[in-house]
C-alpha positions as CSV (number, residue, x, y, z in Angstrom):
1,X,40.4,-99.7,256.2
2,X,41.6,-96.3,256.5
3,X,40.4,-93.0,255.9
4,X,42.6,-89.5,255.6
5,X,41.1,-85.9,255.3
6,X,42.9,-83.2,254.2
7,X,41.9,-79.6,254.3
8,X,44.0,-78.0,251.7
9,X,45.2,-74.3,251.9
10,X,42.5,-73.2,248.7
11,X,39.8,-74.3,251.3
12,X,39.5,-77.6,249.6
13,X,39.4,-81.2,250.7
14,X,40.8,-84.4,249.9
15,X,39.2,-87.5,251.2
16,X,40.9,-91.0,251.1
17,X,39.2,-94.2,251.9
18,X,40.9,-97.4,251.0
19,X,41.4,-101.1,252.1
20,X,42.9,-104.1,250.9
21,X,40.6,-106.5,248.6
22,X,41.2,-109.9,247.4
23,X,40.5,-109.9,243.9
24,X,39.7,-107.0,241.9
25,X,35.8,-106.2,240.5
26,X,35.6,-105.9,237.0
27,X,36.5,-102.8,235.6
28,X,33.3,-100.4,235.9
29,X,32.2,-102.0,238.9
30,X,33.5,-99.8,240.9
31,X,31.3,-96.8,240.6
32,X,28.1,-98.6,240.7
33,X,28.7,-100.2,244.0
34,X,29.7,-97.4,245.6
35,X,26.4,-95.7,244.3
36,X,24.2,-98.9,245.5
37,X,26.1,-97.9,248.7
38,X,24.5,-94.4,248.7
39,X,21.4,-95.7,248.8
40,X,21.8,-98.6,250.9
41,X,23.8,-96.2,253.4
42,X,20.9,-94.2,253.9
43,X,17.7,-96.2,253.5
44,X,16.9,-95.5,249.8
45,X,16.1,-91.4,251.2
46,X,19.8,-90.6,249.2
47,X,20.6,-92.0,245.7
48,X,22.0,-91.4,242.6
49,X,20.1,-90.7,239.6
50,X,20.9,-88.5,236.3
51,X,24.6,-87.8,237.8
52,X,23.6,-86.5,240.9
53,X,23.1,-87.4,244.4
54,X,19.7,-86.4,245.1
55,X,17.0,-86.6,247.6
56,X,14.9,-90.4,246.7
57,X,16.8,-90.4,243.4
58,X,14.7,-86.8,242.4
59,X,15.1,-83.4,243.6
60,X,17.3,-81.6,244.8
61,X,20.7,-81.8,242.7
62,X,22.7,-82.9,246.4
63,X,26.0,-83.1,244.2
64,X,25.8,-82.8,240.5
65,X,28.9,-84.8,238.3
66,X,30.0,-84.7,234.7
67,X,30.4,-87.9,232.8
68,X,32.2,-90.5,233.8
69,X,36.0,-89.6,232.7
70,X,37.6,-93.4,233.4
71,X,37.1,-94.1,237.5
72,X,36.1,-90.6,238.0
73,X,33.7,-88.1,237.6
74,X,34.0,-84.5,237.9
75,X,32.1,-82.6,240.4
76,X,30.5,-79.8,238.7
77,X,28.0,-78.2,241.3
78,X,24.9,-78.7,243.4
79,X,23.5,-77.8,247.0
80,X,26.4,-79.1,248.6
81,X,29.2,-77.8,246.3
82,X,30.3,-74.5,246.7
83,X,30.8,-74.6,242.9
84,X,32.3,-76.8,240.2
85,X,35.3,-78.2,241.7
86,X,36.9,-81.4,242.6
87,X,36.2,-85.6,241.8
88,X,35.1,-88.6,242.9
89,X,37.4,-91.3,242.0
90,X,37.4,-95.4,242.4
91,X,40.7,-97.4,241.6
92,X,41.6,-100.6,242.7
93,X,45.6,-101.1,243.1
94,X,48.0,-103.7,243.9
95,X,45.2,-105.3,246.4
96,X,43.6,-102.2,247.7
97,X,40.4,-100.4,246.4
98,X,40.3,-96.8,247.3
99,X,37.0,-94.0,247.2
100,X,39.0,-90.4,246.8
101,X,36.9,-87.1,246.5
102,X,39.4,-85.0,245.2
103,X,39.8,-80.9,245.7
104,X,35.9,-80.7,247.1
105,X,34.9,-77.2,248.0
106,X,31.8,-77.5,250.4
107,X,28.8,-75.1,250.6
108,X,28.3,-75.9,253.9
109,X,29.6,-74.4,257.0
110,X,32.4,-76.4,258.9
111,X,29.6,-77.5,261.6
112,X,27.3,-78.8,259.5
113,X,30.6,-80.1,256.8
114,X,31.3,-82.6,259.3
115,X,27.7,-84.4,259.2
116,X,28.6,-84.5,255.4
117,X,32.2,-85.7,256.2
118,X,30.8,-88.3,258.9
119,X,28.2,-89.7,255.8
120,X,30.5,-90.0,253.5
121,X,32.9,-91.9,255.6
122,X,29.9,-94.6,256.4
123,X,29.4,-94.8,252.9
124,X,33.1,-95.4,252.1
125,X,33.3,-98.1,255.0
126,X,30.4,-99.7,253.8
127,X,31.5,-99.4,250.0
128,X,34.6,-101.4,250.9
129,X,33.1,-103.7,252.7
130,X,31.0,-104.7,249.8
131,X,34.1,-104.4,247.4
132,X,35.4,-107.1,249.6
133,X,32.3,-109.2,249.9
134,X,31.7,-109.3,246.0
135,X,35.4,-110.4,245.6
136,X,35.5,-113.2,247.9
């Protein structure tokens, strides 16, 4: 499993989490594990509910998305967002799965960005890991 951030020159971020997988989930899967990994990651007090991440799965908006477009959904504000910006994005390719939040422009200061960072790169480990454990 690997994981590459990328701060891009708009102030954005790019963040890349992918591993190799054995047989690929069903189509759709994808995004619902990842968001039972949410939860999991962080005891049921974080979870997704009316396409947001919120605080136990009710206020506040954390990260707000659009619809699901495909794999992805856009990212179209919250407490964390800076504003509407940026995806979150499953795919599963030639034997790897990948998590990718695309373009993200944080509220939050660097200091306090890198606790955010530090979650989401649990949840992404632990995403694959259960990716891998559904396929075997």
């Amino acid at each position: 499993m690997e994981t590459i951030t990328t701060r891009n020159g708009d102030g954005t971020y790019d963040i890349v989490q992918r591993g190799s997988v054995s047989e690929s989930p069903a189509p759709g899967e994808l995004e619902g594990l990842y968001w039972e990994e949410v939860r999991a990651s962080t005891l049921g007090l974080v979870s997704y509910s009316r396409n947001a991440i919120r605080i136990a799965g009710v206020w506040p908006r954390l990260i707000a998305f659009d619809r699901a477009d495909g794999q992805r959904r856009k990212i179209v504000g919250g407490l964390f967002a800076r504003r509407p910006y940026g995806y979150v994005a499953w795919a599963v390719r030639d034997g790897e799965v990948s998590v990718a939040v695309e373009r993200f422009r944080p509220r939050l200061p660097r200091p306090l960005f890198r606790i955010e960072l530090w979650v989401h790169e649990r949840v992404g480990k632990r995403f694959l890991t259960r990716v891998n454990r559904r396929a075997g």
